[in-house]
N, C-alpha and C positions, 0 to 999 in steps of 0.2 A: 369572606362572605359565608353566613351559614345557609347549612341544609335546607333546599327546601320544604316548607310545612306541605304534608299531603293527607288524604283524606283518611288514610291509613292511621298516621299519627292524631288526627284528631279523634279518628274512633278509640285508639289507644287511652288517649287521655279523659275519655267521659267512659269507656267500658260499655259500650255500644259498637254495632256492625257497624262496617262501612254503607252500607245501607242506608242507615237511620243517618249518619251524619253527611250522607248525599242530599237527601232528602230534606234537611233542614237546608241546609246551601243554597236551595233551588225550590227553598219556601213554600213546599207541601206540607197539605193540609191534614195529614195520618201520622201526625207525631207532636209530643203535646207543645202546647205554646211553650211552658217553660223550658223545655229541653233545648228547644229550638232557640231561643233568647240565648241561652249559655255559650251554644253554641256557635252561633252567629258571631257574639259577641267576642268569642277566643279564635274565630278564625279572622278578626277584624284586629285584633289586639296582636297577633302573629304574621299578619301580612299576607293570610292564604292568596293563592292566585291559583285561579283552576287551568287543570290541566289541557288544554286545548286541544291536544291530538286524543288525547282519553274523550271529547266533548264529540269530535269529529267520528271516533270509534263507534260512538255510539249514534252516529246517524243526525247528530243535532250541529245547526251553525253557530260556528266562532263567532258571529256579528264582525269577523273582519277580512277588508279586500287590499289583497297586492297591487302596488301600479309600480309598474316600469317604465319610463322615459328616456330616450337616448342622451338629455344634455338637462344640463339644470342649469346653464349659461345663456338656452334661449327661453325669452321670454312668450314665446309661444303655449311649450309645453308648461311653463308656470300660472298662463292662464289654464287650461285646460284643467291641472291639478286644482287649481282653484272650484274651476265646476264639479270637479267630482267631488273635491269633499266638500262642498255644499249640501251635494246630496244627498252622500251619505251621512252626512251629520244628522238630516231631516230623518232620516233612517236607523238612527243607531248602528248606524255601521262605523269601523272603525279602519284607517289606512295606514300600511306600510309600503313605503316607497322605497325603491333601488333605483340606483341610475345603472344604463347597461356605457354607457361613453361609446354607440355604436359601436361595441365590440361582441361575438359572436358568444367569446368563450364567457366574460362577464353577463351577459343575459340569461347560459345558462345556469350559471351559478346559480342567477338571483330567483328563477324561476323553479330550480330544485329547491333552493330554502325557502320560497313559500310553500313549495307542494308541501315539502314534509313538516313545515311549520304548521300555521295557524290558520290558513284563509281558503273562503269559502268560493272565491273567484278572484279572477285575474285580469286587470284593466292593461292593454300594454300597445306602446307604439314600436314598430319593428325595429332592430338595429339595423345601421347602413350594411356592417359584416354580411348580420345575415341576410339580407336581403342577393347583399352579391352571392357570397355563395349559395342561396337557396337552401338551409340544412334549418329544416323545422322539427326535424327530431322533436325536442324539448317541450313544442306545446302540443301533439299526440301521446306524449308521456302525462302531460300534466292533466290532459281533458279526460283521460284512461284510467285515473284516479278518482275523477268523477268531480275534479276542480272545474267550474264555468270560466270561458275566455271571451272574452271582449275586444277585440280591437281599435283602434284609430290613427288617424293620420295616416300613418306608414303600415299598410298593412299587405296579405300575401294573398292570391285565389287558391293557391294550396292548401290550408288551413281554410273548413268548415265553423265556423261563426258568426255573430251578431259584429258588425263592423260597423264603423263613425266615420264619412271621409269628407273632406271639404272636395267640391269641384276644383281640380287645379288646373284641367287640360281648360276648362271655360273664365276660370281666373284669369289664366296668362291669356287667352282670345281675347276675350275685354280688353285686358287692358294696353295689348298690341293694337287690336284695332282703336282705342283711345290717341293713341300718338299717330297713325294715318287719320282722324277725323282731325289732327290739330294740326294736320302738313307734315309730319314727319316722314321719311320714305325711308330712311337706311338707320334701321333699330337695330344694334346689337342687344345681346343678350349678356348675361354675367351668371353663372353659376358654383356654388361649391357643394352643390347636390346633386350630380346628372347622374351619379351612381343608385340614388333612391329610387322609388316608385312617384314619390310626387314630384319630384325631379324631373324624371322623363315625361307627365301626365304636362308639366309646366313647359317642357321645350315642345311637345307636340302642338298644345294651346298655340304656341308663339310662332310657330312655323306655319302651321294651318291657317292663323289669320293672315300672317303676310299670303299667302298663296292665294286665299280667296280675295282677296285686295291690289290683286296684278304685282306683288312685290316679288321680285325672283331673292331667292335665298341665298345670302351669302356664308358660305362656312366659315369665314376670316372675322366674320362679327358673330360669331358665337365661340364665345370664351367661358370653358368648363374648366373650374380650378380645381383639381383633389386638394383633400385637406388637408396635407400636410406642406402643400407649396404653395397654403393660403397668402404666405408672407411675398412670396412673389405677384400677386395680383395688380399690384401698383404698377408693375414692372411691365406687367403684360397690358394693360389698360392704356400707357403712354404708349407704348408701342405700337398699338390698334389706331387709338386718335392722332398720332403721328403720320401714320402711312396710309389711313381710309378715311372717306366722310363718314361719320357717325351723326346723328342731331335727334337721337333716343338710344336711351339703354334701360332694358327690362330685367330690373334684380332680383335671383331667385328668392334672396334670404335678405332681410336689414343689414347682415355684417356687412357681404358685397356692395348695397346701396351705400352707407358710410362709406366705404374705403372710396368707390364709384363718386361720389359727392368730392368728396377731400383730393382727387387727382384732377376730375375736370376744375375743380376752382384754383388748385396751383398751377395749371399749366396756362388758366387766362380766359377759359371760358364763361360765356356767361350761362347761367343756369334758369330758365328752363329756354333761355331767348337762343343761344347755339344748342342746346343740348340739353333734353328732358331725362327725367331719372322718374320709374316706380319701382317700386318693392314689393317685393312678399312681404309679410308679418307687421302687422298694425302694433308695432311695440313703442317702447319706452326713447330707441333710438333716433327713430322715424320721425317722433313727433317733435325732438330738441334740436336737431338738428339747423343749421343755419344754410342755408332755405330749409325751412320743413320738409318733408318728403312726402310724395303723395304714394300712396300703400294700398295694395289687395286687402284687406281684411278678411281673415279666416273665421272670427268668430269664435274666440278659441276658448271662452267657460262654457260657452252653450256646448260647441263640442264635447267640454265635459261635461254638462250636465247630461247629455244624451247618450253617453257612453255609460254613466253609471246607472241609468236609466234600464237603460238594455241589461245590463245586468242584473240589477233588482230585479226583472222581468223574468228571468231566466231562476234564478236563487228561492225567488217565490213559487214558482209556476203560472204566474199571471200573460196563460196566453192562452187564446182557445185554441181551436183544432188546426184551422188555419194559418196560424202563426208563431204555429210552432218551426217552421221552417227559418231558419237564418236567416238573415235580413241587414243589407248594406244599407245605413242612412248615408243618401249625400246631401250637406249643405252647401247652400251657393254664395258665392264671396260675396265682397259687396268693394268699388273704388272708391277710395275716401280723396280726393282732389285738396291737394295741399298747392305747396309757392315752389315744388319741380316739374311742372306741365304746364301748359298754355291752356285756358278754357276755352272750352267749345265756341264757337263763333253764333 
């Protein structure tokens, strides 16, 4: 790979400042059209790429934003990506994404190589790591640089910022109380996220409706999987429906609901006539599924759109006095009623 071309080498080559050949770059008008043309045309012809930290240096934006997301496997956070670069496309703005794989030490990586990279702000959903350990280091490092932060979905009240969250504690309340408005009385739960913030905002939802609905809580019907003994969940599931009455189960995430789905139908159940199923995440798997699944929907481009939103707001200065203050959006789910619940009567 050769050298790269710099502004230095171009001034070299026409016997001009660096200066003059800044300034044709960035198509000012205090230098003659013709020089400007030569110029132009030999840093086109050479591959110039301007230097980005040298752009930052001096006070001006790279036109580009970091996003972080914990998994590229759920389709969640793929909607979301999608809102954002909607937005910023409308914007000229441009995206590098890192996945962190819920891992503490991979987040920081990817939040130092943006700092010292390219980008003018930071869109980011928390990792599960950090969340458990609580070590936010990395984005007071990064806001102290004078990079803008943005969060969503998974985010922290330790960290001052513009946040995006979906209601999850009023999610999982719906759609608990949905399966006591259809008779259901003994709902387990299914989790591979109690470790998260929307985790826990999702079992509170679920507990609080049974409570206001005369259901006394049973701790043998709330099954929290960590994710590395996801593959046992099948295991844990026959065991539950073996030895309790169940006739609803509320899935934190789609994977649960599939696995949740594929064990009540091998052991003989019928679906949703013994035993209703909802889920988190209005995805891809929800919808193909044999019963379909009936799903929370998060909403998850508008989320992006709102997130990058908040951003641009911030990058710009577009806010009066008022609102300059941080500022949490929360969006409200929405139950999308498929063929694993019983309709209202």
């Amino acid at each position: 790979m050769g050298k790269r071309l710099t502004l230095k080498d171009i001034a070299k080559e026409f016997n001009v400042s660096i200066a003059t050949v800044s300034k044709a770059i960035q198509d000012k008008h205090d230098i003659s059209s013709d020089l400007k043309k030569k110029i132009l045309a030999y840093a086109l012809e050479n591959n110039y790429v301007p230097n980005q930290n040298a752009l930052k240096l001096r006070g001006k934006q790279t036109k580009t934003i970091g996003v972080v997301i914990p998994s590229i496997l759920n389709l969640f956070f793929a909607k979301v990506f999608a809102g954002i670069e909607k937005v910023a496309s409308e914007h000229g703005y441009n995206l590098i994404t890192c996945i962190s794989n819920d891992s503490l030490d991979k987040e920081k990586i990817a939040i130092d190589m943006m700092v010292n990279g390219e980008v003018d702000g930071i869109i980011i959903s928390v990792a599960k790591e950090t969340q458990i350990k609580k070590d936010y280091k990395h984005f007071f490092k990064a806001m102290n640089t004078g990079v803008k932060l943005t969060m969503f979905d998974r985010v922290t009240d330790d960290v001052d910022c513009d946040k995006v969250i979906v209601d999850d504690f009023q999610g999982a309340y719906n759609a608990t109380e949905y399966f006591v408005k259809t008779g259901c009385s003994n709902i387990a739960l299914l989790s591979f996220i109690s470790e998260t913030s929307v985790g826990q905002y999702r079992i509170q939802g679920y507990k609080e409706a049974l409570e206001n609905n005369h259901i006394t809580i049973n701790k043998n019907l709330i099954i929290e999987v960590k994710e590395h003994d996801v593959d046992e969940t099948e295991t844990l599931l026959t065991l539950t429906l073996g030895s309790r009455k169940v006739d609803a189960i509320l899935c934190l995430e789609e994977t649960s609901a599939a696995i949740a789905l594929d064990t009540i139908k091998r052991l003989g159940y019928k679906i949703p006539e013994d035993i209703s199923i909802i889920a988190f995440t209005n995805g891809i798997i929800t919808k193909y599924t044999t019963p379909k699944i009936t799903t929370v929907s998060q909403h998850g481009v508008f989320m992006g759109e709102q997130s990058m939103t908040y951003l641009l707001n911030r990058l710009q200065g577009n806010h009066s006095q008022k609102e300059k203050e941080f500022t949490t959006k929360v969006i409200k789910t929405s139950l999308i009623q498929r063929q694993t619940t019983k309709k209202l009567s």
